[in-house]
N, C-alpha and C positions, 0 to 999 in steps of 0.2 A: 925928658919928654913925657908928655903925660899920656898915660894907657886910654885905651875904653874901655868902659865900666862896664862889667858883666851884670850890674843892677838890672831886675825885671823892666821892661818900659809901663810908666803907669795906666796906660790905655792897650786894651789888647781884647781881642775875639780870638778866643781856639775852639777849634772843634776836635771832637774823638772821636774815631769809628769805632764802634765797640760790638766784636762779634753777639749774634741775636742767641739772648740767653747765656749771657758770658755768668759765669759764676758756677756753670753746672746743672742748672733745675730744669724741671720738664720743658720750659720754652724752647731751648734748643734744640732737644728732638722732636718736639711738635713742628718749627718753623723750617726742619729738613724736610718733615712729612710734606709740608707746605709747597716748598719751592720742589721738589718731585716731584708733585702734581702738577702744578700752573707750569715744571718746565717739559713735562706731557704732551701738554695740552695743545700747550704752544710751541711745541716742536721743535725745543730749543734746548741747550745745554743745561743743567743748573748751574747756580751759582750759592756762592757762601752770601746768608743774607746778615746785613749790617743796623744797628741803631745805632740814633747820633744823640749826643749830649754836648752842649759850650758850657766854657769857662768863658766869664765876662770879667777883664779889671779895669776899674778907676780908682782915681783917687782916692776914694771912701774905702777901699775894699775887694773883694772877689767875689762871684758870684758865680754858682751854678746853676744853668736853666736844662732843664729835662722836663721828659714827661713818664710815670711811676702810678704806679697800680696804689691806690689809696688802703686798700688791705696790706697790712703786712708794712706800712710805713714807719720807722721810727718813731716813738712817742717826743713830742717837743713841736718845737717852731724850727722849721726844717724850710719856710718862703712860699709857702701854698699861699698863689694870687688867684688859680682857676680851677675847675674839675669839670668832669664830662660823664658820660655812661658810657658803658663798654659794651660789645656786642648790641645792644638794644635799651631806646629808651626805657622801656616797660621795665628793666630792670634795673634802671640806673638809683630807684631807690634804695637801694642794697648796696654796703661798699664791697661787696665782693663784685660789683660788676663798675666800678668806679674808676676814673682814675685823675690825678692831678697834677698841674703843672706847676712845676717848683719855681722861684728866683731867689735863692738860697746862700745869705749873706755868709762866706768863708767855711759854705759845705761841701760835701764830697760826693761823687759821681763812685756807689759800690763796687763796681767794678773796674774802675778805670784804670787797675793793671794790666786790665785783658786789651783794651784798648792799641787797635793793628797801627803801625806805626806812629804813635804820640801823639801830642798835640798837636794842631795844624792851626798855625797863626794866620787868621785870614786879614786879620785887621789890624794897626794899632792908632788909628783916625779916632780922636776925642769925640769927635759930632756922633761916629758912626755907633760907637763903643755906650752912648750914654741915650742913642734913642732907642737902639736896641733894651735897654734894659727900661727905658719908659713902654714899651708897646708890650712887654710879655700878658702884663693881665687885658690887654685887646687882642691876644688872639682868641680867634672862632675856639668853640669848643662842641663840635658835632660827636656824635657816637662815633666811638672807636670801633674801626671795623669796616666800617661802613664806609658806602659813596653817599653821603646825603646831599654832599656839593656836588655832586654829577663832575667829579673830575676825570674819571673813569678809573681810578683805581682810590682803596680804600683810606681814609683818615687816621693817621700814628703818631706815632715819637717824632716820626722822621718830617711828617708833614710840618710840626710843629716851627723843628727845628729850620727848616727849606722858608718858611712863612717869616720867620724873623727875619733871617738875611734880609730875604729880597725886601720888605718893609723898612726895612734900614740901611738898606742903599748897595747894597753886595748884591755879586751875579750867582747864585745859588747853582743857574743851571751848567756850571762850569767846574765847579768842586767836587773834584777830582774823588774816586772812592777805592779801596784798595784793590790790587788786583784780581780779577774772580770774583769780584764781590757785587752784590744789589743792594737796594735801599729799598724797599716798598713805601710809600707813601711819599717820598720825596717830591717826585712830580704835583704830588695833589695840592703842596704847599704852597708852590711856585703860582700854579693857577689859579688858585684863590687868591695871593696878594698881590697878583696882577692882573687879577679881574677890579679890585679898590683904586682908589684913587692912585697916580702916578705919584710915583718917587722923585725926587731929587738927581740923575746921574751923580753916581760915584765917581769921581776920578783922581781923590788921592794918591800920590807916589808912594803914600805909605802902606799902602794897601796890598797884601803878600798877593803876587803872581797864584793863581790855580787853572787846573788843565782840567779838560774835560773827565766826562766816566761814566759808565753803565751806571743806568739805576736799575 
């Protein structure tokens, strides 16, 4: 009787929550600083904050889409399709205040040891898996930091990541995050690619079940 193959399937979307500043460097106690304050403010508990990065497969290949501070990038061809300013246009001449979005044919996400419960397979739908990887160098690239889209909260990694889903046919605002945990910019992602033109519903079987979650 013949087995099932534990072969990768050749279409697939994962995502990784990857604690904010995983590797050690001052991000992660600046971004505690961060959620202290805003959860102050807001009267509310903190929480552990989150950046997200996918792994995309087709047939050609693997690909990593992120978004990474253009100072301090590996020297090579690493899939830079876009870059942005950080904090402020005025200084986005400088790549210390830059940053870039990767689609990074068979690269690696730094830290994605640190990465809270693995992969998360949202997809393995060919259509979904191959527009996705057409729209990366169409997304927006407003200053990092900022609300310039008036979503009311600021433009990130995470926005990045929230903006492809839903562009490609995934329910973004259902994707579940680990426990205790926020995403800042996630929402800002969802509203801007759903202020564009409508989508297609998704309603593939193949399409991994996700629960909601705090952002």
């Amino acid at each position: 009787m013949p087995t099932e193959s534990c072969t990768p399937r050749p279409h697939g979307v994962d995502l990784y929550w990857l604690p904010l500043g995983a590797g050690g460097h001052s991000v992660r106690f600046n971004g505690r600083v961060y959620e202290a304050i805003v959860a102050v403010f807001g009267r509310r508990k903190r929480y552990d904050l989150y950046h997200s990065a996918l792994e995309v497969r087709v047939p050609s290949g693997r690909y990593v889409i992120e978004m990474t501070p253009v100072l301090g990038s590996d020297q090579g061809d690493h899939g830079a399709v876009a870059s942005g300013a950080v904090g402020s246009a005025l200084l986005g001449w400088s790549n210390l205040f830059r940053y870039e979005i990767r689609r990074w044919r068979e690269g690696v996400i730094p830290d994605v040891a640190e990465a809270v419960g693995g992969p998360r397979t949202l997809s393995t739908e060919p259509r979904v898996t191959r527009r996705l990887l057409d729209l990366v160098p169409r997304v927006p690239t407003p200053v990092w930091g900022r609300d310039e889209l008036r979503t009311g909260e600021m433009w990130n990694s995470n926005s990045l990541i929230s903006w492809l889903l839903v562009r490609a046919g995934l329910d973004a605002a259902r994707v579940a995050l680990p426990p205790g945990g926020r995403a800042p910019g996630w929402d800002a992602g969802i509203k801007v690619a759903t202020r564009t033109q409508a989508v297609e519903p998704f309603t593939s079987a193949h399409a991994a079940t996700v629960q909601g979650g705090r952002r």
